[in-house]
C-alpha positions as CSV (number, residue, x, y, z in Angstrom):
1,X,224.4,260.9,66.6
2,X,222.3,263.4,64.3
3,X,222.7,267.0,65.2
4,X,220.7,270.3,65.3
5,X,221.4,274.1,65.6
6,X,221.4,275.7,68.2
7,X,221.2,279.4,69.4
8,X,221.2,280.6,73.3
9,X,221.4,284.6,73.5
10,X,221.0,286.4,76.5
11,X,220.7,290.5,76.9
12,X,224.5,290.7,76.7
13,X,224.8,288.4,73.1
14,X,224.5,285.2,71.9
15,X,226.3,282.2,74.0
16,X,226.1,279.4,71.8
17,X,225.4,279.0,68.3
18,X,226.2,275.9,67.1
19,X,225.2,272.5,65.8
20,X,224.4,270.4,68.8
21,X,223.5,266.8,69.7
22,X,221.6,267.6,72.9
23,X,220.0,269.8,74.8
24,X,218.9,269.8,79.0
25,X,217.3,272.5,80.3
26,X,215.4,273.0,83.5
27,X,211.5,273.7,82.9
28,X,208.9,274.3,85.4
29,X,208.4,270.9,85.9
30,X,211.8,269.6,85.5
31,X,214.5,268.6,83.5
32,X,213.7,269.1,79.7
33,X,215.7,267.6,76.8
34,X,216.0,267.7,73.0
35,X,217.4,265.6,70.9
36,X,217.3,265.8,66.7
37,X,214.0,265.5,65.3
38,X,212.0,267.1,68.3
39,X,208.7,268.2,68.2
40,X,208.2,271.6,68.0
41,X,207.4,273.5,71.1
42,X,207.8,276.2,73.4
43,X,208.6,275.8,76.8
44,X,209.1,278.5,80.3
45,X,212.3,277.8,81.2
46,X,213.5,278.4,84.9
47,X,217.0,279.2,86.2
48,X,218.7,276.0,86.8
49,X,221.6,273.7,85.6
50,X,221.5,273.1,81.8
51,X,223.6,270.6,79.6
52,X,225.1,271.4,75.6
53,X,226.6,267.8,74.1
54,X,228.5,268.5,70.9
55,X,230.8,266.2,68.4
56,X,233.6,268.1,70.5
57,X,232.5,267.1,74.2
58,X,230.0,268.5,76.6
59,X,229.5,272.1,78.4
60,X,227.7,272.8,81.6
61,X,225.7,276.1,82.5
62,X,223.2,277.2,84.5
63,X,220.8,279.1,82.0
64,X,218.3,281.7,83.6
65,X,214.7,282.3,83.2
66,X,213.6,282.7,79.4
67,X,212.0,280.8,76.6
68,X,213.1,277.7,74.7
69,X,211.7,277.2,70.9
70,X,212.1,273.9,69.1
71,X,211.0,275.1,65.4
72,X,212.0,272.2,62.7
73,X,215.4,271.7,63.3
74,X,216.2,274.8,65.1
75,X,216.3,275.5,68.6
76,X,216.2,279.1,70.3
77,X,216.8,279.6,74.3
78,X,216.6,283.1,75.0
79,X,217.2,283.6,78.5
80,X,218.5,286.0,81.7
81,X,221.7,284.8,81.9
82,X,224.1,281.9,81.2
83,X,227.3,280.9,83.7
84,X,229.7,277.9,82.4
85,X,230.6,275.8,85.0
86,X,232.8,273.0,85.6
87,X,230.5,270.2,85.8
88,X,226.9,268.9,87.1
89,X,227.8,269.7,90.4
90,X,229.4,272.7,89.8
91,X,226.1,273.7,87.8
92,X,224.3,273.1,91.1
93,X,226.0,275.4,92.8
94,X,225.9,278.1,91.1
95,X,221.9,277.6,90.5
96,X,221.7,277.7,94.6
97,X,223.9,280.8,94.3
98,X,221.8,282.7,91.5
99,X,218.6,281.7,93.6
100,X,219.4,283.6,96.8
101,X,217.8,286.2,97.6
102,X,220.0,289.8,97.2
């Protein structure tokens, strides 16, 4: 499967940067993926569970609020925050945890 870079940085650093084969965040409207070759864009992005496939397996999160760019082959998410988790469900936890109210 063809591959792109990608960067995710939050306030505290960068997260990830490394070549990639996919990408799901969670957008307004939804789940948004990228794959190789993608249009270029901007998107909102909202806090929710997001999804990094590599050549060496895949990595859960939930991402904050922030920005995703698709700009040739590079892909910047700059967001709040970022929280590995286990799995999907895992992921969906968390999200429910990081939208209560404090």
């Amino acid at each position: 499967m063809s591959s792109f870079p990608l960067r995710v940085f939050t306030p505290e650093g960068p997260v990830v940067d490394s070549e990639v084969e996919s990408l799901v965040v969670t957008a307004f409207t939804g789940s948004l993926g990228v794959l190789a070759g993608h249009a270029p864009m901007i998107s909102a992005v909202v806090v929710g569970p997001g999804k990094v496939v590599s050549s060496t397996g895949t990595q859960w999160y939930v991402f904050g609020e922030g920005t995703l760019e698709v700009r040739g082959p590079d892909v910047v998410l700059l967001i709040d925050f970022a929280e590995k988790a286990e799995n999907y469900e895992a992921a969906k936890a968390q999200t429910a945890q990081a939208l209560l109210p404090e």
